[in-house]
PLY file of the C-alpha trace (Angstrom):
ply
format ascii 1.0
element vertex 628
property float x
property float y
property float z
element edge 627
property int vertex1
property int vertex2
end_header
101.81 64.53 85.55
102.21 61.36 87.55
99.50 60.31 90.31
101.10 58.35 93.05
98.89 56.62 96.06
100.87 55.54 98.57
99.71 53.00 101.72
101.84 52.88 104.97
100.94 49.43 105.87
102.07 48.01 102.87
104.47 50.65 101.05
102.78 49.29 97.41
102.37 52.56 94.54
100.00 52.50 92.16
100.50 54.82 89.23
97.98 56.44 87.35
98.81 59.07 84.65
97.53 63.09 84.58
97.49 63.95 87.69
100.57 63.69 91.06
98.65 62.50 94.38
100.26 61.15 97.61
98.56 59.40 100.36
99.97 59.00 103.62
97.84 56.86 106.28
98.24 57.26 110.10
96.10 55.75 113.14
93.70 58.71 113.07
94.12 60.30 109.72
95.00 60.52 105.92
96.68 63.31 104.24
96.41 63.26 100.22
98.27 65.80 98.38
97.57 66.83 94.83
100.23 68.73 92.63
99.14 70.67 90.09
95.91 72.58 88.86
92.81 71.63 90.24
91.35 70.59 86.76
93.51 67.51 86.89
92.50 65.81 90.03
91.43 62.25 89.19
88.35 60.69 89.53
90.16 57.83 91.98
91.38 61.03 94.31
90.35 61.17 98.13
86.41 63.16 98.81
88.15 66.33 99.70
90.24 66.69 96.37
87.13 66.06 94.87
85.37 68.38 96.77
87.81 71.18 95.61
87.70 70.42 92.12
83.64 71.35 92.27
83.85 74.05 94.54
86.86 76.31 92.42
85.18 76.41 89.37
82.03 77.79 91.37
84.33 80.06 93.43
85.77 81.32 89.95
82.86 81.66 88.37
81.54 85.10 87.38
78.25 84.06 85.95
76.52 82.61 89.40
73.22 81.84 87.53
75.09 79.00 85.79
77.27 77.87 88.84
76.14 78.89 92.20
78.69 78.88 95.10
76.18 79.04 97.49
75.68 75.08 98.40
79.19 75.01 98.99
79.14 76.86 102.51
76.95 76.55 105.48
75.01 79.87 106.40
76.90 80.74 109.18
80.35 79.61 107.96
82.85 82.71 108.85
84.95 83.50 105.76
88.43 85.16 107.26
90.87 87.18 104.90
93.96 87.71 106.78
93.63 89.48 110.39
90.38 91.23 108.73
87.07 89.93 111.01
85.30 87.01 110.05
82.30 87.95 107.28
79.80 84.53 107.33
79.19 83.11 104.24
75.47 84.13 104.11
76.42 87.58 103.66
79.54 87.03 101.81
78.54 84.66 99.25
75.99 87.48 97.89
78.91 89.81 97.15
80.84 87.24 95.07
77.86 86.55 92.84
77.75 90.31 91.91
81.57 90.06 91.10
80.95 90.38 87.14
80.30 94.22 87.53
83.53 94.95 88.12
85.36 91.83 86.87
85.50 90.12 83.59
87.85 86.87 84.49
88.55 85.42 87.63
90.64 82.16 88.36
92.73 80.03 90.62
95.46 78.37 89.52
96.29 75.56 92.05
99.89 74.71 92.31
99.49 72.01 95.68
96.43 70.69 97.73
96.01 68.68 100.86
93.18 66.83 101.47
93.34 66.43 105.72
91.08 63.06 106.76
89.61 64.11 109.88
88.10 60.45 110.70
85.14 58.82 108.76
82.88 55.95 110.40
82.83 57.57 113.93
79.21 57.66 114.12
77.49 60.82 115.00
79.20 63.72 116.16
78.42 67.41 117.37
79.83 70.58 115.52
80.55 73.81 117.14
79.26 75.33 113.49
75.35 75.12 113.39
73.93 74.48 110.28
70.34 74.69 109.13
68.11 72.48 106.80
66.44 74.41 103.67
62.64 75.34 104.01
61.08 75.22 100.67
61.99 79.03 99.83
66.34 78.66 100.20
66.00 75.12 98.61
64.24 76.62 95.44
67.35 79.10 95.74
69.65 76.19 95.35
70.82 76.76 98.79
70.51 73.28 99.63
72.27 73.26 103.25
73.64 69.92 104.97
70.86 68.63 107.54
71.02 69.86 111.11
73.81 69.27 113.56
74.11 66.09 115.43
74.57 63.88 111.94
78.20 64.99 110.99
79.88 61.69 110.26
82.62 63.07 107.97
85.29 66.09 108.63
87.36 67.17 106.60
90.45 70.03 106.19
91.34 70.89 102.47
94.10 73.29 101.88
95.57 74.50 98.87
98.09 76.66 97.13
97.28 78.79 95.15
97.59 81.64 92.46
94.96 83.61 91.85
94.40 85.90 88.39
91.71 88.70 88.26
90.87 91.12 85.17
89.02 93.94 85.94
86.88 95.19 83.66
87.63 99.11 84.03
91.27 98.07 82.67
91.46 98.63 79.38
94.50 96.63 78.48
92.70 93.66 80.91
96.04 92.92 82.40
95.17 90.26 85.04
96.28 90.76 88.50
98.09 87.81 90.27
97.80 86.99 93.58
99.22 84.34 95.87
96.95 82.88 98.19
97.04 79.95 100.79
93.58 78.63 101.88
91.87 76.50 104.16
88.71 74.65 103.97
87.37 72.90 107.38
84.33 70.76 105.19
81.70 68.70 107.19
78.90 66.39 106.55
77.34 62.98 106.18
79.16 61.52 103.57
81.17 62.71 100.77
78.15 64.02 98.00
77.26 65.86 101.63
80.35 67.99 102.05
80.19 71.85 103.10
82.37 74.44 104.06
81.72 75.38 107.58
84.58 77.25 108.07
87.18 79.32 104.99
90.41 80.97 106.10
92.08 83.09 103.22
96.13 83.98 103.64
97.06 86.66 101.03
98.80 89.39 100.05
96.06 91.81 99.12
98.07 94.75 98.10
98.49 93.95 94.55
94.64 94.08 94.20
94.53 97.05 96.56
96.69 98.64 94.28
94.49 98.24 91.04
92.02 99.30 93.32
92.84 102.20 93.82
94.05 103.33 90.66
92.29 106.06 88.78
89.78 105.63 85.50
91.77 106.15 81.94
89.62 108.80 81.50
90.53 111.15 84.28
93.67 110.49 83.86
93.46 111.55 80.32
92.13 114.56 81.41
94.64 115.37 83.77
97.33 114.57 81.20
95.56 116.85 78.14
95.14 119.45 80.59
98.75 119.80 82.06
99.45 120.19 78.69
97.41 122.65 77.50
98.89 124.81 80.21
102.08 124.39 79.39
101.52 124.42 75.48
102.81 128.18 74.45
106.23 127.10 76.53
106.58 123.90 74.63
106.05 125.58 71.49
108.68 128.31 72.66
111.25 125.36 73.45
110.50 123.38 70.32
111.07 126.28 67.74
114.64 127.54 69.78
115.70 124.12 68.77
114.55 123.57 65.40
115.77 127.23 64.24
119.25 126.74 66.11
120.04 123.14 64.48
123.21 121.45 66.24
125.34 118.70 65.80
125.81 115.82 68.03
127.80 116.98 70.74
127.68 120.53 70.15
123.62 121.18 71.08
124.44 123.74 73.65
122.18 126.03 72.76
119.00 123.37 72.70
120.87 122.20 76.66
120.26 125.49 77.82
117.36 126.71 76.58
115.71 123.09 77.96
117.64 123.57 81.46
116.63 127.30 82.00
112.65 126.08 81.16
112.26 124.15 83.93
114.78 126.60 86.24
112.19 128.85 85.83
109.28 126.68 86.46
108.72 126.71 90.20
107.55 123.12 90.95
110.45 121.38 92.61
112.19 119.67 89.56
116.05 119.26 90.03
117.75 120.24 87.20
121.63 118.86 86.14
123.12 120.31 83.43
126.10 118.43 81.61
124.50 115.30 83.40
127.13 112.30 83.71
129.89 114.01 82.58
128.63 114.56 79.18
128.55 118.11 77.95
125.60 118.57 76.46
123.21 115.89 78.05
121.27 116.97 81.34
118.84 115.26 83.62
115.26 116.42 84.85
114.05 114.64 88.29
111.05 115.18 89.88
110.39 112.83 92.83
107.68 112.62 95.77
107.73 110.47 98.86
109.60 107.39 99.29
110.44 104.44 96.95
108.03 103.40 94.13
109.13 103.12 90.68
110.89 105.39 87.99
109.46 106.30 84.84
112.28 108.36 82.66
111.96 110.21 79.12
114.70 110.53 76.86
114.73 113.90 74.49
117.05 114.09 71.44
118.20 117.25 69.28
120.94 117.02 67.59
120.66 117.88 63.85
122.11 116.77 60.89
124.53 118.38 58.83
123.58 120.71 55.80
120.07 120.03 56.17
119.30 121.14 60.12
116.68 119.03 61.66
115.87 116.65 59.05
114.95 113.90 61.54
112.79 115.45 63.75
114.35 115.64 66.85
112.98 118.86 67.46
109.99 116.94 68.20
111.20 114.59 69.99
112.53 116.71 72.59
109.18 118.72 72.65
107.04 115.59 72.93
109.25 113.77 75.66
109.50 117.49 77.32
105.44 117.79 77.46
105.46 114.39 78.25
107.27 114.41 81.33
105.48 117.60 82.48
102.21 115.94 82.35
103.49 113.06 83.95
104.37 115.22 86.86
101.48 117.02 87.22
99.25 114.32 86.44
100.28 112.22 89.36
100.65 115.07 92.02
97.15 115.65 91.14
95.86 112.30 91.06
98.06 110.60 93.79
99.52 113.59 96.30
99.26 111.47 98.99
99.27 108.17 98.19
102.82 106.47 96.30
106.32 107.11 96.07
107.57 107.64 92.66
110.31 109.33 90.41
109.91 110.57 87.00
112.98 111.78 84.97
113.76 113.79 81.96
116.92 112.41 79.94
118.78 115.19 77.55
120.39 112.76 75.22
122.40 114.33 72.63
124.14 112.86 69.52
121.67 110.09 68.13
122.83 110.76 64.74
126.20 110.02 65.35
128.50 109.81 68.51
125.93 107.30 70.41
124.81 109.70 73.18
122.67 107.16 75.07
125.58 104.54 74.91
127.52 107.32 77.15
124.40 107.60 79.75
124.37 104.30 79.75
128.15 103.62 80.75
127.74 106.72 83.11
124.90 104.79 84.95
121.81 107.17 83.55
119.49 104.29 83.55
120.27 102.63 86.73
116.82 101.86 88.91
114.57 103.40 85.63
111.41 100.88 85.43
110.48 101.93 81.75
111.92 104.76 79.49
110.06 106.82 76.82
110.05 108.40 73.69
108.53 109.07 70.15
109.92 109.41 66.65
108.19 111.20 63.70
107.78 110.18 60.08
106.03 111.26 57.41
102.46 110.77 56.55
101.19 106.78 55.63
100.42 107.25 51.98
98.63 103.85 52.48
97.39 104.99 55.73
97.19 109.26 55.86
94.74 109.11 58.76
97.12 107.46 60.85
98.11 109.65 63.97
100.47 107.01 65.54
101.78 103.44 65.77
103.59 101.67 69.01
105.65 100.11 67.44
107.49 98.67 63.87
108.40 95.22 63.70
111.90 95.42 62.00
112.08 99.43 61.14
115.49 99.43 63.91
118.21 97.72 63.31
121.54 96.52 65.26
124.07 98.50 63.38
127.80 98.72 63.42
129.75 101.22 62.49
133.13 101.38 61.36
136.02 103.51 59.70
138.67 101.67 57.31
141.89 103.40 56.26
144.25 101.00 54.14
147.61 101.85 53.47
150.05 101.43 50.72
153.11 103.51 49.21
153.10 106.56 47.17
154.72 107.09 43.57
154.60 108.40 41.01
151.39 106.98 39.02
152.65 108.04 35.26
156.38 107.74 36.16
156.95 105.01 38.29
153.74 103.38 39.06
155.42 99.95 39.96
156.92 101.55 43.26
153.50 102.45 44.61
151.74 100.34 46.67
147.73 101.50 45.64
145.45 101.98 48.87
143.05 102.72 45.83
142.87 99.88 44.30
141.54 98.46 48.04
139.16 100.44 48.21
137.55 99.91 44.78
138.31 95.98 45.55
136.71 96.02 48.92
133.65 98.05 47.62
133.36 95.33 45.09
133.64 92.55 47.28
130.71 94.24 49.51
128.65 94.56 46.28
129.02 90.73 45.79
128.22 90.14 49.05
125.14 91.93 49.07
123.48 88.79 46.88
124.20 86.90 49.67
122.55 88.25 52.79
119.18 88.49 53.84
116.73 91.15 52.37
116.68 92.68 56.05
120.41 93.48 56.20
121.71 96.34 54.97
125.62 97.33 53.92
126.20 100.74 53.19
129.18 103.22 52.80
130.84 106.49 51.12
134.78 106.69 50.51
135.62 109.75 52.86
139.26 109.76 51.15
140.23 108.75 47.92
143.46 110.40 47.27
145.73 113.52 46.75
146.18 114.10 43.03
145.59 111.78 40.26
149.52 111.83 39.12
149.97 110.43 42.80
149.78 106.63 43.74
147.43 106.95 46.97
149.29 105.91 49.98
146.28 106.19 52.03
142.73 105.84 51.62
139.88 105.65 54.05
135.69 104.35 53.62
133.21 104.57 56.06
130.32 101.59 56.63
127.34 100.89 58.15
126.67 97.47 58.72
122.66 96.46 59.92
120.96 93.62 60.67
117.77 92.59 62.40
119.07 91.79 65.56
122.79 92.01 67.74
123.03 88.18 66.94
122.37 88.11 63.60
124.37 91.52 63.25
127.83 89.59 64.50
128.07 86.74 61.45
127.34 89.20 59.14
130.03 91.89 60.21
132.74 89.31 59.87
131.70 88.62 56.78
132.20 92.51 55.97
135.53 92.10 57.78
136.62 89.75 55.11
135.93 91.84 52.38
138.15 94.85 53.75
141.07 92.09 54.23
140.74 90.38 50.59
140.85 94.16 49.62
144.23 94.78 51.56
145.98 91.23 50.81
144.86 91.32 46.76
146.75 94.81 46.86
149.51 94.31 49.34
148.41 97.43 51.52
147.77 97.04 55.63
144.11 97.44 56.70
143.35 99.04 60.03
139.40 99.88 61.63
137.94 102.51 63.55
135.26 101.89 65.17
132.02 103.98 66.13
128.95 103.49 69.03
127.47 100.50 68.03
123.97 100.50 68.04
121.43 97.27 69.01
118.23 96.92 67.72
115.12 97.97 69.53
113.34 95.26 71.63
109.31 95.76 71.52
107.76 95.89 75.58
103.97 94.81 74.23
102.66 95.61 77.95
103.66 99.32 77.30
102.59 99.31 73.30
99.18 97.92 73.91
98.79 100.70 76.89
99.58 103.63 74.28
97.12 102.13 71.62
94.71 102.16 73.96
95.30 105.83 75.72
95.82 107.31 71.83
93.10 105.70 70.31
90.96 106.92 73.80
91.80 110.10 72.69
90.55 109.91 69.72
93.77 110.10 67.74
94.20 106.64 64.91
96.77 104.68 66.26
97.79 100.93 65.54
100.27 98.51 67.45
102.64 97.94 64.58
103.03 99.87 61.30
105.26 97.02 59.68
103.98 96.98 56.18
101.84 100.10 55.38
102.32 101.25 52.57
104.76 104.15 52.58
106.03 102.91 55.55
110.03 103.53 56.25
112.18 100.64 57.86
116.44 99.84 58.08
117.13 102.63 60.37
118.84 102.15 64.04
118.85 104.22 66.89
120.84 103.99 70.32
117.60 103.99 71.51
117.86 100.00 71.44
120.60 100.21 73.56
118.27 101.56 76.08
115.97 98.70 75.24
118.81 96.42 76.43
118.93 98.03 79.43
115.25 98.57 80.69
112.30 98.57 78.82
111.52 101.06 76.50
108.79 102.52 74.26
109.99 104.18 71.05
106.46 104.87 68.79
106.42 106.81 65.61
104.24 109.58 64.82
103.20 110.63 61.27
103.57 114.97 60.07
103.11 116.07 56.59
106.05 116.77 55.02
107.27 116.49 50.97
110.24 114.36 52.31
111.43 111.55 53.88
113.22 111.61 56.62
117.04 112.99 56.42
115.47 115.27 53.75
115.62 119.25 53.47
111.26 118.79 52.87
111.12 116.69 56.25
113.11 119.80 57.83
110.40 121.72 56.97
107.32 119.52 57.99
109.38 119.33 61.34
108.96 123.07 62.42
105.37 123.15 61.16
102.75 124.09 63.41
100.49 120.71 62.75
104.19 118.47 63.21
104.38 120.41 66.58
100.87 119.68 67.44
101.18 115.75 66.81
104.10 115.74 68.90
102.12 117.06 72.05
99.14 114.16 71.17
101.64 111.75 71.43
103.27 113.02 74.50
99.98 112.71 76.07
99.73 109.39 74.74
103.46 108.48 76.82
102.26 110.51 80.23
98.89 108.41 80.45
100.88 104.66 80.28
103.92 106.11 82.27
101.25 107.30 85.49
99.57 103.80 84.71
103.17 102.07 85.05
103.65 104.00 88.25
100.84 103.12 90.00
99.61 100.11 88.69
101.08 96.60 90.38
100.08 94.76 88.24
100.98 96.77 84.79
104.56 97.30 86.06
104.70 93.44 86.60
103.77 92.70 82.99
106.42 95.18 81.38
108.88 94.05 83.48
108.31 90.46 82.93
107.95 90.78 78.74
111.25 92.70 79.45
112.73 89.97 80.54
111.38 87.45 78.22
112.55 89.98 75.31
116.44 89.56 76.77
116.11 85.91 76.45
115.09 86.14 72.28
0 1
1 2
2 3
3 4
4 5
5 6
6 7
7 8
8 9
9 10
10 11
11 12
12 13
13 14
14 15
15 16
16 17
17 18
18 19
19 20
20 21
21 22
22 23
23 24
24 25
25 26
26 27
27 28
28 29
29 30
30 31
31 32
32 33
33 34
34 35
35 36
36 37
37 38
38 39
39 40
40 41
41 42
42 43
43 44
44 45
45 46
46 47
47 48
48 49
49 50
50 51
51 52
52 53
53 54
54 55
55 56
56 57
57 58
58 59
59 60
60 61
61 62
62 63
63 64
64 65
65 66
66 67
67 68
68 69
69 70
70 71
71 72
72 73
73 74
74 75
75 76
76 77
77 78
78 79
79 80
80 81
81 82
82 83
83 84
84 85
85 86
86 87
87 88
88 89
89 90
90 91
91 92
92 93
93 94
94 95
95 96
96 97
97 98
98 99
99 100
100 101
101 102
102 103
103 104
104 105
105 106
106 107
107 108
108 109
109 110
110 111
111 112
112 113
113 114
114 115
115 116
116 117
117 118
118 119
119 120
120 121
121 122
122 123
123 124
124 125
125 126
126 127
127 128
128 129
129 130
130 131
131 132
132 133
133 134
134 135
135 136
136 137
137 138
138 139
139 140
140 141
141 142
142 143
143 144
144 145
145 146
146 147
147 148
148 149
149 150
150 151
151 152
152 153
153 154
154 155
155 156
156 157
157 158
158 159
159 160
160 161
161 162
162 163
163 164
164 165
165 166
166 167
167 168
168 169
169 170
170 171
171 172
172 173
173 174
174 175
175 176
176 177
177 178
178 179
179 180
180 181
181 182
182 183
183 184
184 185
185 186
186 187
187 188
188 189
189 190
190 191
191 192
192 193
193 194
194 195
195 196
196 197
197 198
198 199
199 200
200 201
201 202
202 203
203 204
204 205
205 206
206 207
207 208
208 209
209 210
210 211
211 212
212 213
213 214
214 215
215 216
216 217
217 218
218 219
219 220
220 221
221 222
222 223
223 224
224 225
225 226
226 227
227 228
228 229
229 230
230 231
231 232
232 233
233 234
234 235
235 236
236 237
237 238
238 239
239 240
240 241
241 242
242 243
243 244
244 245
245 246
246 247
247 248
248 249
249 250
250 251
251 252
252 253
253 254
254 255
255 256
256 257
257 258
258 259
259 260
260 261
261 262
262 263
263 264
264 265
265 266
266 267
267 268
268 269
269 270
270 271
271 272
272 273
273 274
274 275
275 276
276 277
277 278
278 279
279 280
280 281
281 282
282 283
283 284
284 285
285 286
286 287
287 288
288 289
289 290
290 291
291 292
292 293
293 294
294 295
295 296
296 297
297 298
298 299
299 300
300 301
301 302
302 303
303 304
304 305
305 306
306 307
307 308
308 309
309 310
310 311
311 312
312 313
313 314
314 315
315 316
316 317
317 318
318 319
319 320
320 321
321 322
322 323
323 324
324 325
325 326
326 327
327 328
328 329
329 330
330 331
331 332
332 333
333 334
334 335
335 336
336 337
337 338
338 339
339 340
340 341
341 342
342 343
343 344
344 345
345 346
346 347
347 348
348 349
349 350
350 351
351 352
352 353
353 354
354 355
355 356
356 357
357 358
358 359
359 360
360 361
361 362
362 363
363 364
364 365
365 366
366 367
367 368
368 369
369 370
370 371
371 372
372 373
373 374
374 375
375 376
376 377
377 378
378 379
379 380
380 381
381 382
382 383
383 384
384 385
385 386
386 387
387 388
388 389
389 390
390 391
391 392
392 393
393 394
394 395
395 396
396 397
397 398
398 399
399 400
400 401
401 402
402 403
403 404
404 405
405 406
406 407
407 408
408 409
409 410
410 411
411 412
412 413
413 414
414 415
415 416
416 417
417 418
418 419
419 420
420 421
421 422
422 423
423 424
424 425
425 426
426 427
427 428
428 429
429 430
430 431
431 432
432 433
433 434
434 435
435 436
436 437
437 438
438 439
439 440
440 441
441 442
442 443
443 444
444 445
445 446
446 447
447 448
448 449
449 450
450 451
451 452
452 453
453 454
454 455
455 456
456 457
457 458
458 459
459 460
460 461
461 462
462 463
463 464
464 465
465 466
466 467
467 468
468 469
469 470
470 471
471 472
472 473
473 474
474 475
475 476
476 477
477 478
478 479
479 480
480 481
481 482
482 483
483 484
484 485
485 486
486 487
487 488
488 489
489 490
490 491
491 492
492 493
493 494
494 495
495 496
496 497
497 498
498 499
499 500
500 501
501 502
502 503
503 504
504 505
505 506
506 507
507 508
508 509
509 510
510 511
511 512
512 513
513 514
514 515
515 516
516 517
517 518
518 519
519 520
520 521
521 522
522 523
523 524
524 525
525 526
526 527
527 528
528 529
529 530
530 531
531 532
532 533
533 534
534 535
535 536
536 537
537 538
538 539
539 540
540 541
541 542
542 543
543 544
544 545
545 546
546 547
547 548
548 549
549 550
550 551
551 552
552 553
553 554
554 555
555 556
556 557
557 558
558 559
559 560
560 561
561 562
562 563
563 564
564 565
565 566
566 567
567 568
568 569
569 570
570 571
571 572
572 573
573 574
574 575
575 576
576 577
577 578
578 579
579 580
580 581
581 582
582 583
583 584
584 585
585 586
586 587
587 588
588 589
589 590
590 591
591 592
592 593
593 594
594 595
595 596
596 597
597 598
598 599
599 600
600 601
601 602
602 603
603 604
604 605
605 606
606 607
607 608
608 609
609 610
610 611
611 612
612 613
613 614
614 615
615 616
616 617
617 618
618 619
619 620
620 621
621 622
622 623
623 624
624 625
625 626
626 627
């Protein structure tokens, strides 16, 4: 930054680097204004810029033993916060000083500062605020006050604008609370080494820390969460073995729509329930809302199945754990909060994950419109490098952006024994394409991925194909890096189709994006699981056993708002899309896990919907995220 000191008079500027400072002189007064954080006032800058840059790092001080406010303020200087009633500084001051029991960080960051000249050199003057000298006792204290009234030669009026940042020490993510603030300092005294605050005037908006404030301990809310769960534990066990015993494919889970629907139909606690939500046939919706406003936490549950193998992914228990999830969330926060908040908290039935892109219709249909943060968990098998692991928040790299696409290529039959030169062999294209790909593969990142099956090869083998069709999956870390490396794909099917004279056309399938990380929300379920007592880490990138490459349209919700999609580990004799993971997904201890980590989701989504502060961070890493 740039100081500048300018003189009316004489309209000279002098120019002194770190710092911006303007002076402007009148016939009674000077006004010097200081951008920028306090720490960079100059040592040239006017006695009540100098003043301020002693008297913050005081103020924000949480160890007063080291650096006392106290000689900053005159006894009987009122302090006044808003419209509240003046508190004076003598009884005010104490309180600050005590601060570090329930605050571990504390600080102003100054964005502008005016330094108000009052008149100097005018001789003695009388002040309306009375200030004492120190007897031996308050000067041992270090409460050295200004001598009596009737020597004021200098006055003063400092104001500055600021934001202020406080960590609480009950938080256990130690999210700091910001605050904007406007303040004014009316300083007195004999000279400028004699300056005190006789009079502090505090404009904020205190509801942010009111807020915090008033939100509830982790550990009750824990034990609100645990316990709404525990009552509703032989239904969620119910629910979660209908669905894994009736395995469905995408778009045909009606079974696993009803069952869920006719749960909470039954349940008597004001939840609206929508069946075929947004115009999808097997997706419904869950709402649950009290009083007016306030945010919207939502859940999404999958269970579809896969082919041949039932539920081989799990989503079983992912519909259990976002199901037990939501119900605690509910409960939890009508216990907790009756009276106090508006706030929503949805359910999401989101069918076909494993094909069909069932979140990519919610979110065309408007699902996640107004949702502050959305929810949901993901099983795996057991860390063989890590089989104590219970959970992890996140996985740098284990979802991928992922397009999908069909490719038929056509030529013209003949005979192939007969009269092979009249065919035109779609074949041949696809045995050229899938070589081309296989080149390609040397070529691309280890982190991208290029995989497909030929769904039709042919008729008969004394039949030149006409037609011919493969199917592909093309991932990639990210949607941007996902585009270069399609095209390149692209190319491969066309070489294919001009090398053997046959027409190429595509087909394509929900594309899904990759999922973006909210750290806000992941730290928040480290913290509640480990709490818990249940071994979770922030990112299971690299552990040994680990899986990583798949996608989900889950990151298409992370697109869209942010989103939490953890893992959880279950013993099983399979990976995932496996007929052994199948089974370690209806066991007893899989279903289990899934309700610790539903508790895990209910404790950060009641934090996100009462917590200022917390909801500001998500949203704001949210937004960062987009911009990556």
């Amino acid at each position: 930054m740039t100081y500048y000191q300018r003189s009316k008079s004489t309209g000279n500027i002098h120019i002194q680097q770190d710092s911006f400072v303007r002076s402007r002189h009148s016939m009674e007064s000077t006004v010097t204004i200081h951008h920028g954080p306090y720490e960079f006032i100059p040592p040239t800058a006017s006695p009540g810029l100098k003043f301020l840059q002693r008297f913050l790092p005081a103020l924000d001080s949480l160890t007063p033993a080291e650096n006392r406010v106290t000689p900053f303020f005159t006894p009987s200087a009122p302090i006044l916060i808003g419209s509240d009633p003046p508190t004076a500084a003598s009884q005010a001051v104490p309180l600050m000083e005590v601060r570090s029991r329930h605050i571990c960080k504390f600080h102003h960051q100054v964005h502008l500062a005016w330094d108000i000249d009052l008149g100097r050199d005018i001789g003695p003057v009388e002040t309306s605020h009375k200030r004492t000298a120190p007897d031996e006792e308050t000067a041992h204290k270090g409460q050295l006050y200004a001598p009596l009234a009737g020597n004021i030669q200098m006055k003063r009026t400092v104001m500055f604008e600021a934001t202020s940042e406080t960590t609480f020490v009950a938080d256990p993510d130690q999210f700091a609370v910001r605050v904007r603030e406007f303040n004014v300092l009316d300083l007195e005294g004999r000279d400028e080494s004699d300056l005190q605050i006789v009079e502090m005037r505090i404009f904020l908006d205190q509801r942010p820390i009111q807020a915090h404030s008033a939100i509830k301990g982790q550990t009750e809310i824990i034990h609100k969460v645990c316990g709404a769960i525990d009552q509703y534990e032989s239904k969620l066990s119910e629910i979660n073995q209908k669905i894994w015993s009736n395995p469905e494919l995408a778009l045909k889970e009606h079974s696993a729509h009803d069952s869920i629907c006719e749960l909470f139909e039954s349940l008597d606690a004001g939840y609206q329930v929508h069946r075929k939500a947004y115009g999808v046939g097997t997706a419904f919706e869950v709402i649950y809302s009290h009083g007016e406003g306030g945010r919207t936490m939502a859940f999404n549950a999958e269970y579809d199945a896969l082919p041949g193998m039932g539920h081989a992914c799990g989503h079983n228990l992912i519909a259990t754990s976002s199901i037990a999830a939501f119900l605690a969330t509910c409960e939890t926060m009508d216990t907790l909060y009756s009276d106090e908040i508006g706030y929503s908290v949805r359910l999401l039935g989101t069918p076909a994950e494993e094909g069909g892109g069932g979140k990519l219709l919610l979110i065309n249909a408007g699902a996640y419109k107004n949702v502050d943060a959305c929810f949901m968990v993901h099983p795996f098998p057991v860390l063989s490098g890590a089989p104590d692991l219970m959970s992890s928040s996140s996985c740098t790299g284990q979802y991928l952006a992922n397009d999908k696409v069909e490719v038929t290529f056509t030529g013209k039959p003949a005979h192939a024994s007969a009269a092979p030169w009249e065919g035109v062999n779609a074949l041949d294209a696809v045995v050229s394409a899938y070589v081309n790909i296989s080149m390609l593969r040397q070529q691309i990142l280890p982190t991208q991925k290029i995989h497909g099956i030929i769904s039709q090869g042919g008729e008969r083998p004394n039949v030149i194909p006409a037609s011919t069709t493969v199917e592909y999956y093309i991932r990639s870390e990210t949607v941007k890096t996902l585009k270069p490396l399609t095209e390149k794909v692209l190319k491969c099917f066309e070489a294919a189709a001009t090398a053997t004279g046959c027409t190429v056309e595509y087909e394509w399938e929900a594309a899904y994006k990759d999922m973006k990380i909210n750290k806000p929300i992941c730290d928040s379920y480290v913290s509640a699981m480990n709490a818990m007592g249940h071994s979770t880490i922030f990112d299971a990138a690299g552990q040994v056993g680990g899986l990583s490459g798949g996608s989900t349209d889950m990151g298409n919700v992370s697109y869209e708002v942010p989103g939490f999609h953890g893992g959880f580990y279950i013993y099983a004799d399979g990976v995932n899309h496996t007929p052994e993971f199948t089974a370690g997904a209806g066991s007893e201890e899989g279903f289990k896990r899934s309700l610790h980590c539903a508790a895990g989701m209910a404790v950060v989504a009641c934090r996100a919907l009462v917590d200022e502060s917390f909801a500001t961070a998500i949203k704001s890493d949210f937004e960062k995220g987009l911009e990556i």
